[in-house]
Wavefront OBJ file of the C-alpha trace (Angstrom):
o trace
v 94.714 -148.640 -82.888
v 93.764 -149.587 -86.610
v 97.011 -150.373 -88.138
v 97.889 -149.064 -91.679
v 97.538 -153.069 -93.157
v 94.252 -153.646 -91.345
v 92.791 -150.555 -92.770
v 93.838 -151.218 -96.429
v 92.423 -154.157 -96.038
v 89.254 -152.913 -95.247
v 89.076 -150.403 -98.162
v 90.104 -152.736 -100.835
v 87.845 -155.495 -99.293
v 84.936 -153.245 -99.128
v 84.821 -150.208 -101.510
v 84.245 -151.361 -104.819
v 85.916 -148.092 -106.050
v 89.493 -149.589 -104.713
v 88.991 -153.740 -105.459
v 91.482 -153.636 -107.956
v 93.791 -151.595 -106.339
v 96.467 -154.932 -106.430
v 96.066 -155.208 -110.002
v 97.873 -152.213 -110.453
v 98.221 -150.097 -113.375
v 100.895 -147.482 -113.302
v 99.242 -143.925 -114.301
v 101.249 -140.369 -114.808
v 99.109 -137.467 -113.256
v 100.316 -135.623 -116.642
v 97.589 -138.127 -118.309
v 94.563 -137.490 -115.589
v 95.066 -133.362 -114.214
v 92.906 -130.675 -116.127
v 94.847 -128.381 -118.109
v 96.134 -125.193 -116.866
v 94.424 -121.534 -118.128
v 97.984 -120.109 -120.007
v 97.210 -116.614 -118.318
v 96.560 -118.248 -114.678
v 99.847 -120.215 -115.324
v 101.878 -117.297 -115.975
v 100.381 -115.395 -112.650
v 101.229 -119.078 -110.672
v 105.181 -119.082 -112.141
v 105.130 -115.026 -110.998
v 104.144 -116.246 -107.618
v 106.315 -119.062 -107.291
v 109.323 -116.778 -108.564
v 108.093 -113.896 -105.497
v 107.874 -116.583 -102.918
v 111.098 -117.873 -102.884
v 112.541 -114.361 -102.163
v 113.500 -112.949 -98.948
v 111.704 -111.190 -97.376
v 109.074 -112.406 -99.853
v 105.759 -110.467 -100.263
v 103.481 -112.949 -99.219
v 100.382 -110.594 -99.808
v 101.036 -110.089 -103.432
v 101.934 -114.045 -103.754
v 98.851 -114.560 -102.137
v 96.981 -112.034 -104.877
v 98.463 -113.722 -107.813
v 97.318 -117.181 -106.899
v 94.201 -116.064 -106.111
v 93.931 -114.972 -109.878
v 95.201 -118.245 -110.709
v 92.654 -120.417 -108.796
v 89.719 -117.729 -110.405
v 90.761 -119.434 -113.516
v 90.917 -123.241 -112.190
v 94.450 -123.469 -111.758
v 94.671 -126.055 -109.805
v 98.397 -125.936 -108.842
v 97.221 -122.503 -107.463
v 94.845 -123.734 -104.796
v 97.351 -126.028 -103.927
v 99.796 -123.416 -102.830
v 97.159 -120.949 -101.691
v 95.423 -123.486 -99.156
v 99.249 -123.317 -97.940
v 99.445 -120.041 -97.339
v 95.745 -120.229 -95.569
v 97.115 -122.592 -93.066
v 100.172 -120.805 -92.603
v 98.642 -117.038 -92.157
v 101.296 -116.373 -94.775
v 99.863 -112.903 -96.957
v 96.086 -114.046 -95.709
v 94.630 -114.296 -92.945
v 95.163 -117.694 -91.578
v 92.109 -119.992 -92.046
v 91.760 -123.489 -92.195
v 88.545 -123.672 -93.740
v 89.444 -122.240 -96.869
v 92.429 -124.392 -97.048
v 89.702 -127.593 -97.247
v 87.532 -125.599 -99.736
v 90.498 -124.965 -102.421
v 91.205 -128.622 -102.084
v 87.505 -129.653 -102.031
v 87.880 -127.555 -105.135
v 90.859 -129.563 -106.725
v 89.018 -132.842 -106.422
v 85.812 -131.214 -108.023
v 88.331 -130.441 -111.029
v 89.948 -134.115 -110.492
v 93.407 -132.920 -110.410
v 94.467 -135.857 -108.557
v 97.025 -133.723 -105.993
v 93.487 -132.547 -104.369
v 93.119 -136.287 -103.635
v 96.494 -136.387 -101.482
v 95.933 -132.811 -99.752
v 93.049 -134.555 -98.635
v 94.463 -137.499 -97.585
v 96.782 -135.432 -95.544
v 94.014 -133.386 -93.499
v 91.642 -136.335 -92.546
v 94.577 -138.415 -91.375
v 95.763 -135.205 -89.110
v 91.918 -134.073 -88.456
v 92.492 -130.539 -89.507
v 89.350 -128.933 -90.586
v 88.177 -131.701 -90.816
v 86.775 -134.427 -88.771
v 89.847 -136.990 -88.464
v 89.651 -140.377 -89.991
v 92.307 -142.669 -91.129
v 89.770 -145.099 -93.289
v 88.909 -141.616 -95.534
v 92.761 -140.934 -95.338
v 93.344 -144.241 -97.074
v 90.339 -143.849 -99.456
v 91.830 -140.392 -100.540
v 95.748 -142.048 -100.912
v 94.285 -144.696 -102.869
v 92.702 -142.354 -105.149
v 95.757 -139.965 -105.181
v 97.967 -142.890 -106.186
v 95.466 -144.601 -108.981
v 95.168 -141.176 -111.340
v 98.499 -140.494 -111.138
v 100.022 -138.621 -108.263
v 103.598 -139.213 -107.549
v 103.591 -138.223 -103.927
v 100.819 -140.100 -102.838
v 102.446 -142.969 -105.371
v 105.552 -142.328 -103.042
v 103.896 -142.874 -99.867
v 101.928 -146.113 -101.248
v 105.161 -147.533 -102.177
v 106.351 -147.180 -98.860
v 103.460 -148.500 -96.931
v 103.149 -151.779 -98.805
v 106.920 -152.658 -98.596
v 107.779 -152.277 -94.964
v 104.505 -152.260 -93.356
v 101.556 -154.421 -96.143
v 104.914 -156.696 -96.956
v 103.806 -156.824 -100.326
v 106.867 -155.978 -102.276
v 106.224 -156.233 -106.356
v 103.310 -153.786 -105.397
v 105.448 -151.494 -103.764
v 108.084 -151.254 -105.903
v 105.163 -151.049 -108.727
v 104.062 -148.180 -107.293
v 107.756 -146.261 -106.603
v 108.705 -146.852 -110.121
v 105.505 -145.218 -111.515
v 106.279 -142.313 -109.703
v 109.857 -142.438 -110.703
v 109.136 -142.543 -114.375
v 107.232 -138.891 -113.193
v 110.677 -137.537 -112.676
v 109.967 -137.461 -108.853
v 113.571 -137.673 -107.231
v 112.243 -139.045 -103.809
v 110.542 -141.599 -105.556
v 114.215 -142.831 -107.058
v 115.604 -142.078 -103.899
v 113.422 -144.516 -101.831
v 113.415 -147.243 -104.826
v 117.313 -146.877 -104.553
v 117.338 -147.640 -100.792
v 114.686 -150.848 -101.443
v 117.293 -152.057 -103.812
v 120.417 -151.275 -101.277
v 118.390 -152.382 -98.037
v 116.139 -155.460 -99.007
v 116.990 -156.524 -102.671
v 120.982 -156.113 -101.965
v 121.493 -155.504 -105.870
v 123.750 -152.641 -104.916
v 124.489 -151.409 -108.898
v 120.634 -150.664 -109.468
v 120.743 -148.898 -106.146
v 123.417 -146.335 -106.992
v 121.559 -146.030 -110.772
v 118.644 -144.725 -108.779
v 120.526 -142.852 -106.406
v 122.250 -141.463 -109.364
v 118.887 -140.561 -110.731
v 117.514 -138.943 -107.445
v 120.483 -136.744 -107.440
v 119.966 -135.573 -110.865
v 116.662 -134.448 -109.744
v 118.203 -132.670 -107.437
v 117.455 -134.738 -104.369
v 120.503 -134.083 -102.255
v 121.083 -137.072 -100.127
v 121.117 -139.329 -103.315
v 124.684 -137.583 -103.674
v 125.871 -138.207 -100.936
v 124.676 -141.647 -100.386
v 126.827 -142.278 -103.749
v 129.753 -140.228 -101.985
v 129.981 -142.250 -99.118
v 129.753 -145.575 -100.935
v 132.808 -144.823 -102.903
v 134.909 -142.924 -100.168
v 134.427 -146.115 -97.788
v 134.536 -148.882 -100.351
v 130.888 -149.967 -99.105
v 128.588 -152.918 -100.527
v 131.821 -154.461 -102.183
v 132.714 -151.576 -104.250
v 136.420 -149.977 -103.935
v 137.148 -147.007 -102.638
v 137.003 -144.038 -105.630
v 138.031 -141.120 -104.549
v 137.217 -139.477 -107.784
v 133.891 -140.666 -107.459
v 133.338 -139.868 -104.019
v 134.982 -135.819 -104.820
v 132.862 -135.531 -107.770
v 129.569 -136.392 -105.798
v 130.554 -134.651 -102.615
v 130.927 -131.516 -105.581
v 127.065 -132.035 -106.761
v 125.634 -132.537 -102.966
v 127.719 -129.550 -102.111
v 125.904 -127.583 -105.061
v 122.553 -128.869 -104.787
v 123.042 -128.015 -100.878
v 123.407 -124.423 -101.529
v 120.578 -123.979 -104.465
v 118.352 -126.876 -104.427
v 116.817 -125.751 -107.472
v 119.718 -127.506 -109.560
v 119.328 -130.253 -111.782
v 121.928 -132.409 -113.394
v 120.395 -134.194 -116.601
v 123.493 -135.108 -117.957
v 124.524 -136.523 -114.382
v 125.269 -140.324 -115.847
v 127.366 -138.954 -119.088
v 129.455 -136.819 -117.339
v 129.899 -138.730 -113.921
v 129.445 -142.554 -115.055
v 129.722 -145.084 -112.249
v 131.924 -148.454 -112.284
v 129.848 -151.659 -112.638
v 130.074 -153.545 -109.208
v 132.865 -156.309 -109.368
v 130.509 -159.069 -107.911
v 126.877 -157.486 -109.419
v 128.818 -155.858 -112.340
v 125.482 -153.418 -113.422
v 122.668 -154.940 -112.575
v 122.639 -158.288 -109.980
v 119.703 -160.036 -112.038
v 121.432 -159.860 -115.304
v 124.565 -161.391 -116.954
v 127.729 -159.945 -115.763
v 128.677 -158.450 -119.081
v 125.630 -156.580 -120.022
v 125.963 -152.890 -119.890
v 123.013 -150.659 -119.508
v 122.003 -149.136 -122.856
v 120.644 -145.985 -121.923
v 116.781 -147.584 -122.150
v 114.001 -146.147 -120.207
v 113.216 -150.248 -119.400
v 117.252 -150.645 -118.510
v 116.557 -150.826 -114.704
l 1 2 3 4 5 6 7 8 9 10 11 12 13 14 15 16 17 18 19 20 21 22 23 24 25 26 27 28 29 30 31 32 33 34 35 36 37 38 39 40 41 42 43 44 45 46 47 48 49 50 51 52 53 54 55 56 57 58 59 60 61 62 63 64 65 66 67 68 69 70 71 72 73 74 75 76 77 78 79 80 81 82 83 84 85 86 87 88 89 90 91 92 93 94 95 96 97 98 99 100 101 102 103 104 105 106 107 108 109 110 111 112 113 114 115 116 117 118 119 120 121 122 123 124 125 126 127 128 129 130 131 132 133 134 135 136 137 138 139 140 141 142 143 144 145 146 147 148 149 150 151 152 153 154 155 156 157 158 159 160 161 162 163 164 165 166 167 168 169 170 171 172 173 174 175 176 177 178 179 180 181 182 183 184 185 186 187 188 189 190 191 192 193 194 195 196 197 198 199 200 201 202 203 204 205 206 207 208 209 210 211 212 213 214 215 216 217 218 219 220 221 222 223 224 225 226 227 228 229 230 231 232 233 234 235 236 237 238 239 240 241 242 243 244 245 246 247 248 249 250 251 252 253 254 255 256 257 258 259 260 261 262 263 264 265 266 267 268 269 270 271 272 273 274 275 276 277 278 279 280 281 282 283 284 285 286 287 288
């Protein structure tokens, strides 16, 4: 089977579309998606608000979309193509799942580039390739998608072994605000860098996105003492308080998380393992 490396390669050796695709330049999908209709934005926020009741009423979440993508909202066909393949308030049907997202990359919106990424690699409703799966995450990742940013990270640190570009990658989408972008840069920087103080900053950060396990990866680090820190139980009570909370609503966010619950420098790494062991972070976005 074509391996995930060997099929990069291929792509960025022969598509000119993707030959730079090591010289990376970080890009915010806020910069590259079309702009949203105001009316078919206010239908897409009714929808989202009626879904996540229960028992929702798919069919009317289904109508108000369906306004939505009349007017080119392209967050819109996104969630309608889910309901398509789900059966949820339409009638289940894959095919018009591809068309809305055929329809997001006509518009360029650059999610339509990952939704397609997602159905070639699986092969449903449409004919399964993992070279066009690539092509589309490339594409995803180079206007500006955090998710498919997310899942380029990934695949060039632990599978490409190409690190910088990786981590390139996760911190583009983690200047999006995407918490499972900080959450995987935070376990890079526990796992294979070992500078344990920029790990909990970005486990920190994932939790204030709401990203659960980022709390409770900073719980259990200062309830055991682990990576040379001492025990805190005031840390570890305080954290264990925000996963607890963000494990009942996940809609939470904490902005203030870092003001309010500050964490210790690390005795040996004191903030950050690459710099001096008096500087403090200033509250920069180029800090970490």
């Amino acid at each position: 089977m074509t391996t995930i490396k060997a099929l990069l390669a291929v792509v960025l050796l022969g598509s000119s579309g993707f030959s730079m695709a090591y010289d990376f330049k970080c890009v915010h999908e806020k910069d590259t998606a079309p702009p949203l209709d105001q009316q078919a934005d206010q239908w897409f926020k009714q929808a989202r608000v009626l879904s996540k009741k229960r028992p929702a009423d798919w069919s009317k979440v289904a109508s108000l979309y369906q306004q939505a993508v009349e007017k080119n909202h392209w967050k819109a066909m996104h969630n309608l193509a889910e309901l398509y393949l789900r059966g949820d308030g339409v009638v289940k049907d894959t095919n018009k799942a591809i068309d809305l997202y055929l329809e997001m990359i006509k518009l360029q919106a650059p999610l339509g580039y990952y939704d397609m990424s997602v159905m070639t690699k699986r092969g449903v409703g449409v004919v399964q390739s993992d070279r066009q799966s690539v092509i589309y995450l490339l594409k995803a990742g180079d206007v500006g998608n955090p998710i498919a940013q997310v899942r380029l990270g990934n695949i060039y640190i632990y599978e490409v072994k190409k690190r910088d570009l990786g981590v390139s990658y996760l911190r583009c989408a983690a200047e999006q605000n995407d918490a499972s972008a900080n959450y995987e840069l935070a376990t890079y920087y526990e796992i294979l860098d070992r500078n344990y103080p920029v790990a909990m900053h970005y486990y920190q950060r994932s939790a204030a996105l709401g990203y659960v396990k980022g709390a409770l990866s900073i719980e259990n680090t200062f309830r055991k003492g682990d990576f040379g820190y001492p025990e805190n139980i005031k840390i570890a009570t305080d954290y264990g308080h925000i996963y607890d909370r963000l494990s009942d609503n996940p809609e939470l966010r904490f902005p203030e998380i870092a003001k309010d619950h500050p964490l210790p420098p690390h005795p040996v790494q004191g903030y950050h393992a690459d710099k001096d062991i008096n500087w403090k972070p200033t509250g920069r976005d180029d800090d970490y």
